[in-house]
C-alpha positions in Angstrom: -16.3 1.5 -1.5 -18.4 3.5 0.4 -22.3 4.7 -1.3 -21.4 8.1 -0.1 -18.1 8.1 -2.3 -19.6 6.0 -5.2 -22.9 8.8 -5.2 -20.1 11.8 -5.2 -18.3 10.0 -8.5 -21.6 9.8 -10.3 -22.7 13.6 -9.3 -18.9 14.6 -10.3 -17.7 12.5 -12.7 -14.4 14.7 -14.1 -12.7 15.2 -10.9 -8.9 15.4 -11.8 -6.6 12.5 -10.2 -4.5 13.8 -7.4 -0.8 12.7 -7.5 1.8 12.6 -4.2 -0.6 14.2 -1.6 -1.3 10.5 0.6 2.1 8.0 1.2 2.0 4.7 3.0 4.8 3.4 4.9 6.2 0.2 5.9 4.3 0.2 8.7 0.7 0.8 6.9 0.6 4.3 8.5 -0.5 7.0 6.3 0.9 10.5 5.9 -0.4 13.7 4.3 2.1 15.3 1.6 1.5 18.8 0.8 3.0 21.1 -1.6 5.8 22.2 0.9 6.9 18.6 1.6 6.5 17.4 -1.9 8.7 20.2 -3.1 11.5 18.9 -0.6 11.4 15.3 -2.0 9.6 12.0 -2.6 8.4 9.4 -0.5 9.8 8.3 1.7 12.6 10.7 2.1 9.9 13.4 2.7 6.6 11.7 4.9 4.9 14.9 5.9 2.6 15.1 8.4 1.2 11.3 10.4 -2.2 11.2 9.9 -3.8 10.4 13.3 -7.5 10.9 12.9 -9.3 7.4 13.7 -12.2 8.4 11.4 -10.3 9.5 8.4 -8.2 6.8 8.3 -11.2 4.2 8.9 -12.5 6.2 5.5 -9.4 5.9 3.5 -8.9 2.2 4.6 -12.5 1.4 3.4 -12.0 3.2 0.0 -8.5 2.2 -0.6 -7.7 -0.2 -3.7 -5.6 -0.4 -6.7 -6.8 0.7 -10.6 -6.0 -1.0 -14.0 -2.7 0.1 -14.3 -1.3 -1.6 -10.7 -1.7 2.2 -8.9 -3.3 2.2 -5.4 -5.4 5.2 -4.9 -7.7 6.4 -2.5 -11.7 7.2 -3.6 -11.3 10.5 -2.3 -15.4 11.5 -2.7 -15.0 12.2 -6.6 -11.2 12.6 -6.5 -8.5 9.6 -6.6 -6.2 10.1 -4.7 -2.7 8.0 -6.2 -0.9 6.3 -3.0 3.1 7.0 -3.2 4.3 3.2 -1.2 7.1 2.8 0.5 7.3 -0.8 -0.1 4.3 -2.0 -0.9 0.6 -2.0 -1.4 -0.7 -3.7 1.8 0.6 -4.0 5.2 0.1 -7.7 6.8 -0.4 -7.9 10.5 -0.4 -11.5 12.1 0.2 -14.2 14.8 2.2 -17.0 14.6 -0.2 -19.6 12.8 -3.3 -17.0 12.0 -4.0 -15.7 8.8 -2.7 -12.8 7.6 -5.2 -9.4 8.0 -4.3 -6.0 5.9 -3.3 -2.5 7.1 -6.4 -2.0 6.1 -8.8 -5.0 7.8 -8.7 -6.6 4.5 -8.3 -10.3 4.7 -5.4 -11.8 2.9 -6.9 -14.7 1.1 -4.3 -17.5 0.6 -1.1 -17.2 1.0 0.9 -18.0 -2.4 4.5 -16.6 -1.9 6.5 -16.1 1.3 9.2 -13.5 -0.1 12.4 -12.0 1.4 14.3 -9.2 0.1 17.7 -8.0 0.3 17.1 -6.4 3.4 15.7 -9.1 5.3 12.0 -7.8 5.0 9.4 -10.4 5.0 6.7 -10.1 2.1 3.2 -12.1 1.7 1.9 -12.6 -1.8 -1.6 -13.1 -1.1 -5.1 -13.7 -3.2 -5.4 -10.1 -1.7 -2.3 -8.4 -2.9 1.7 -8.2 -2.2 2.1 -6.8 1.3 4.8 -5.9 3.5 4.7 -8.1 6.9 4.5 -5.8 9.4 7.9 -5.2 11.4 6.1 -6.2 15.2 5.0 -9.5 13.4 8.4 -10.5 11.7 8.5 -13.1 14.6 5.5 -14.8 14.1 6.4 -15.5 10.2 9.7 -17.0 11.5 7.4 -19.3 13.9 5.8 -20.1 10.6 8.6 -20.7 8.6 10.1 -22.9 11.0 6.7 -24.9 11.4 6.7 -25.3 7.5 3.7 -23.5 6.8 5.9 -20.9 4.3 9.2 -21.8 2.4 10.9 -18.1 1.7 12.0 -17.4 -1.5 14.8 -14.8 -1.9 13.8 -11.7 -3.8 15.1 -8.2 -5.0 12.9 -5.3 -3.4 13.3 -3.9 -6.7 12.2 -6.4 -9.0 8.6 -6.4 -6.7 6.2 -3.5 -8.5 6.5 -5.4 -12.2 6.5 -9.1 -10.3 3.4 -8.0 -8.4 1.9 -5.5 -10.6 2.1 -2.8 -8.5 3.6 0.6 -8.9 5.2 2.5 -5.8 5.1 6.0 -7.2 2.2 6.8 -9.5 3.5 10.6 -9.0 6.9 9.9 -10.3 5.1 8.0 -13.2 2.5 10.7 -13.9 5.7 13.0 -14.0 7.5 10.7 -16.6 4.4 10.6 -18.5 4.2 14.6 -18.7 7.3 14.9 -20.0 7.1 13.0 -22.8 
């Protein structure tokens, strides 16, 4: 986390959380949700707007991580800012034999699970976190597989979030928890 963001908390310490304003996708791109586009549905259904700036997203990347609870947020200055996922936390990009790097830059640690789901989508469970392997390197986890390096286990998308202690919509949660 950046000093700048860590000085912010301490000067503001009772920032409220901010809830279904940032989405990630499968692709680790990040969009911006406001009020109009949350009001027309969740994420994914609804993206919003790509966020394109290289500075911003160099920001969010370096102050992006998960709490307690399995919620990714962004360190927003004071605020958190909940991440709704489209399929998971991180976003692996690799070549055929290298080790796997985040969305993010983050290195993936060792690999402990090569997962695939229903759909054919090709997840790494890593010292680092579950991530999504990116669509462009789907090829270069086959090379993988086929060397022996990973043995795939078959997986339901669904069961993933409590599996890998993760949850993909701390919005719809913080809803469910408001309304109780």
């Amino acid at each position: 986390m950046d000093d700048i963001v860590k000085q912010a908390i301490a000067k503001w310490p009772n920032v409220p959380d901010c809830y279904g304003w940032l989405g990630l996708d499968a692709r680790g791109q990040w969009w911006l949700r406001d009020e109009a586009v949350q009001a027309r549905g969740s994420f994914p259904a609804e993206r919003g707007t790509l966020l394109r700036h290289d500075g911003l997203i160099a920001f969010i990347h370096r102050n992006y991580e998960p709490d307690a609870q399995g919620r990714w947020f962004f360190q927003n200055g004071p605020q958190r800012v909940y991440v709704e996922l489209e399929a998971a936390p991180l976003v692996w990009r690799l070549e055929a034999g290298g080790p796997p790097v985040a969305h993010t830059g983050l290195d993936a640690g060792a690999v402990r699970e090569c997962l695939v789901d229903e759909a054919g989508r090709v997840y790494l469970a890593c010292a680092a976190g579950l991530g999504l392997v990116h669509s462009l390197d789907v090829g270069a986890v086959a090379q993988d597989i086929e060397r022996g390096r990973w043995q795939p286990r078959e997986v339901q998308s669904s069961d993933l979030p409590a599996a890998y202690g993760f949850v993909p919509s701390p919005a719809a949660r913080q809803a469910q928890a408001g309304a109780q």
